[in-house]
C-alpha positions as CSV (number, residue, x, y, z in Angstrom):
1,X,-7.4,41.2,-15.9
2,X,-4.6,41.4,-13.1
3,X,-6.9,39.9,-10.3
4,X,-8.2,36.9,-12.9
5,X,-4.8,35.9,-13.9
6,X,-3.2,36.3,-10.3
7,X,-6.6,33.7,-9.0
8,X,-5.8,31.3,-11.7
9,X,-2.1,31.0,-10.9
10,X,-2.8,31.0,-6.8
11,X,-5.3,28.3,-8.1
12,X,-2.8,26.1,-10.2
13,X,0.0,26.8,-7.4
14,X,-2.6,25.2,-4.5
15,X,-3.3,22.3,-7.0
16,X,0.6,21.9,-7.5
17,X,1.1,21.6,-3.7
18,X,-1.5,19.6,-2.5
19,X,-1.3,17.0,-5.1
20,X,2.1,16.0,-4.1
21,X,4.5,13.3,-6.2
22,X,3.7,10.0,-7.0
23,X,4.9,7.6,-4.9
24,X,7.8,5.3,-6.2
25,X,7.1,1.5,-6.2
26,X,9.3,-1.3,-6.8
27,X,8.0,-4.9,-7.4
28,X,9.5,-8.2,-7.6
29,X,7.9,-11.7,-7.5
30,X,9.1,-14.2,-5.9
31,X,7.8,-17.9,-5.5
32,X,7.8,-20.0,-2.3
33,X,11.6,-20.4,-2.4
34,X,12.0,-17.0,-2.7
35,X,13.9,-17.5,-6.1
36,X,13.5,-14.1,-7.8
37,X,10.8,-14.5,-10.6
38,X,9.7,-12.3,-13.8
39,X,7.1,-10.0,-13.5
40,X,4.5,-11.5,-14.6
41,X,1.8,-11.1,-12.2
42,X,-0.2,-13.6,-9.8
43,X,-2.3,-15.5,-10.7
44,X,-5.5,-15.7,-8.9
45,X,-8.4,-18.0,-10.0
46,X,-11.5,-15.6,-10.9
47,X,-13.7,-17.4,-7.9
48,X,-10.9,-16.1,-5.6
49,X,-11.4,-12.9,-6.6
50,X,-14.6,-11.5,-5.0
51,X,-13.5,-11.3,-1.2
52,X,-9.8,-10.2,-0.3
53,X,-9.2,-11.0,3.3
54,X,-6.3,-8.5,5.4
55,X,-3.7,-10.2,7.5
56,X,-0.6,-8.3,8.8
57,X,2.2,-8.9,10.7
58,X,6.3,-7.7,10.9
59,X,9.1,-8.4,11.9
60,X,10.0,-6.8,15.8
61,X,11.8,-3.8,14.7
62,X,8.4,-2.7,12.5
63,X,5.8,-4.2,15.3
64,X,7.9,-2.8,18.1
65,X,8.2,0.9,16.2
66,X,5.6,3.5,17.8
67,X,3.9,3.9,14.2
68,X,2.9,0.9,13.9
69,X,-0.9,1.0,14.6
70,X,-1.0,3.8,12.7
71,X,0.8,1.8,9.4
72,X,-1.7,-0.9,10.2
73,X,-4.6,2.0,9.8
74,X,-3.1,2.8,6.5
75,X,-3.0,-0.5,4.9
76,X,-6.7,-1.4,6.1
77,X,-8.2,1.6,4.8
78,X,-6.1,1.8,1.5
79,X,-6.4,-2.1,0.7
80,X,-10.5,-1.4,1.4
81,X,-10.6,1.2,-0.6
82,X,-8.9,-0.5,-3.7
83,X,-11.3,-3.2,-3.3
84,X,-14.3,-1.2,-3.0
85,X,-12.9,0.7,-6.4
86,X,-12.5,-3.1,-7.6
87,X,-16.2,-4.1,-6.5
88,X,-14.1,-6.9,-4.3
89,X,-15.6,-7.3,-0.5
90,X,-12.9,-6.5,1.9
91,X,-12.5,-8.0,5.4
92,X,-9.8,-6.8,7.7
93,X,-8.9,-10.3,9.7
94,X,-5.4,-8.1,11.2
95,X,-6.6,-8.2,14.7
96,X,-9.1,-11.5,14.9
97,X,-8.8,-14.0,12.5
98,X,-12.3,-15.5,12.2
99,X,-12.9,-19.0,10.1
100,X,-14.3,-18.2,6.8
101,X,-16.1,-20.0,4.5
102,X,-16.4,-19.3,0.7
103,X,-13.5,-18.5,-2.1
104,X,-11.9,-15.3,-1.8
105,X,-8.1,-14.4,-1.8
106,X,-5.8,-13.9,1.5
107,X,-3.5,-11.0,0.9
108,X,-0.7,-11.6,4.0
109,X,1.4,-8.1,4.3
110,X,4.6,-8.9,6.5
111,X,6.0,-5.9,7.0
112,X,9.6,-5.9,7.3
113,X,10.9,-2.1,7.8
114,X,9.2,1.3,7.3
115,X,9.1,5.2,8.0
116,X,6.2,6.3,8.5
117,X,6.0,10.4,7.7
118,X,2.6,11.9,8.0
119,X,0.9,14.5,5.4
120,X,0.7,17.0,8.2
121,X,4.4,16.3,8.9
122,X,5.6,16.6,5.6
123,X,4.0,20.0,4.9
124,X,5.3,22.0,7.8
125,X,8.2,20.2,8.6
126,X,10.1,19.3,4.8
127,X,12.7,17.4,4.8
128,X,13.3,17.6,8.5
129,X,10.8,14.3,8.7
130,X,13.2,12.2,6.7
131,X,12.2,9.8,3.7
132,X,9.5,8.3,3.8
133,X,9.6,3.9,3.2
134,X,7.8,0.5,3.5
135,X,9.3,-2.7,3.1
136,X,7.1,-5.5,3.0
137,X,6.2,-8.9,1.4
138,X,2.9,-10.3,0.9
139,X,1.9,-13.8,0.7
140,X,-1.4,-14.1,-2.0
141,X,-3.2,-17.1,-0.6
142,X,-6.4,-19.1,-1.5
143,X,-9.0,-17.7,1.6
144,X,-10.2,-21.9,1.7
145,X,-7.0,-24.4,1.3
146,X,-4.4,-21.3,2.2
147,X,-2.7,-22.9,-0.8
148,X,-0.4,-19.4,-2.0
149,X,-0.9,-17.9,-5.6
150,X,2.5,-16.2,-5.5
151,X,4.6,-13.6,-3.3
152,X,5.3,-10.2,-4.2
153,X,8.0,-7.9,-2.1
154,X,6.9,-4.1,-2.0
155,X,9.3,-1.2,-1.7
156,X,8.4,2.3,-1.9
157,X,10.7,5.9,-0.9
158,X,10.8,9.2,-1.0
159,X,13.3,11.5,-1.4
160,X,14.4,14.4,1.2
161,X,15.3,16.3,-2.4
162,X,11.7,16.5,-3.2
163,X,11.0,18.4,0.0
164,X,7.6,19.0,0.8
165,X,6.0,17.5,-2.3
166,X,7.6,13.8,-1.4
167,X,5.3,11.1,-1.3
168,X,4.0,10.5,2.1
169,X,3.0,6.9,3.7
170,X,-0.5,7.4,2.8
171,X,0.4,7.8,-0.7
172,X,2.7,5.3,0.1
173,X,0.3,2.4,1.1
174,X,-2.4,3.1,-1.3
175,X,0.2,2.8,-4.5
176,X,1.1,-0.7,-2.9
177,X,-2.7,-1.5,-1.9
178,X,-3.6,-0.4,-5.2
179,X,-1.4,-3.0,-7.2
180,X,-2.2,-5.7,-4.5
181,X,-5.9,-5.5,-5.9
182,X,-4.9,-5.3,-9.5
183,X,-2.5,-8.8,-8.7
184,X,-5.7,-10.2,-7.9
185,X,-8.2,-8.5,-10.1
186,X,-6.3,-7.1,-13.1
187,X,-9.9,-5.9,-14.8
């Protein structure tokens, strides 16, 4: 009886420290004269919904940061990994742009500060790796007249209270990719 209930709690502690928190999201729309607006969502036609195209930039102090290719590694596999859980084709146009033809939706990520902390990092190191953060804005534009649906600016943290269980940028990313797909395929 000892041995089952000492497995089940060893169990439920492993389960309680891998999972991690949540990562902490704050939205805010804003139009093209970056007037604050409600949160209502963008609006995407339903043809522009099938194919969302990737293209990122920042400003110098994110490109310039050593990190960076590894943020940009986040955001492509987190925003192709909503899609694919969206049944949305995703194209990563970061590096090459290429001339497409065919509706789909642009999601432009300008990043404008960020920390990256790695999982790895987090776990052996705590609170030592500092708080985790991405500041960014992203540009929803129509893939064929690059007319834009709406902006959105994205901030996420994490705090050095929570220690070892604060959300890392992985986590980070995919809350932010995550509510980029449901902007433009709330299903």
């Amino acid at each position: 009886m000892r041995i089952l209930h000492f497995a089940s709690l060893t169990l439920a502690s492993a389960a309680i420290l891998l999972s991690g928190c949540a990562a902490t999201l704050q939205t805010q729309n804003t139009n093209s004269t970056t007037e604050k607006t409600a949160e209502t969502g963008i609006v995407v036609p339903p043809s522009a919904t099938h194919t969302i195209v990737l293209r990122m930039n920042g400003s110098k102090v994110a490109t310039t940061a050593s990190d960076w290719p590894r943020v940009q590694t986040e955001w492509r596999e987190a925003l192709e990994g909503a899609s694919q859980d969206a049944s949305s084709t995703f194209v990563d146009e970061t590096v090459k742009r290429s001339s497409r033809t065919g509706a789909g939706t642009v999601v432009d990520v300008y990043v404008e500060d960020f920390h990256f902390v790695a999982l790895g990092a987090r776990y052996t190191l705590g609170i030592m790796t500092g708080n985790a953060f991405i500041q960014a804005r992203v540009a929803f534009r129509d893939l064929q007249s690059g007319r834009v649906f709406g902006e959105r600016n994205y901030n996420t943290s994490s705090s050095a209270w929570q220690g070892m269980f604060a959300p890392t940028s992985d986590k980070q990313t995919r809350a932010i990719a995550s509510d980029i797909v449901k902007q433009i395929n709330p299903r």
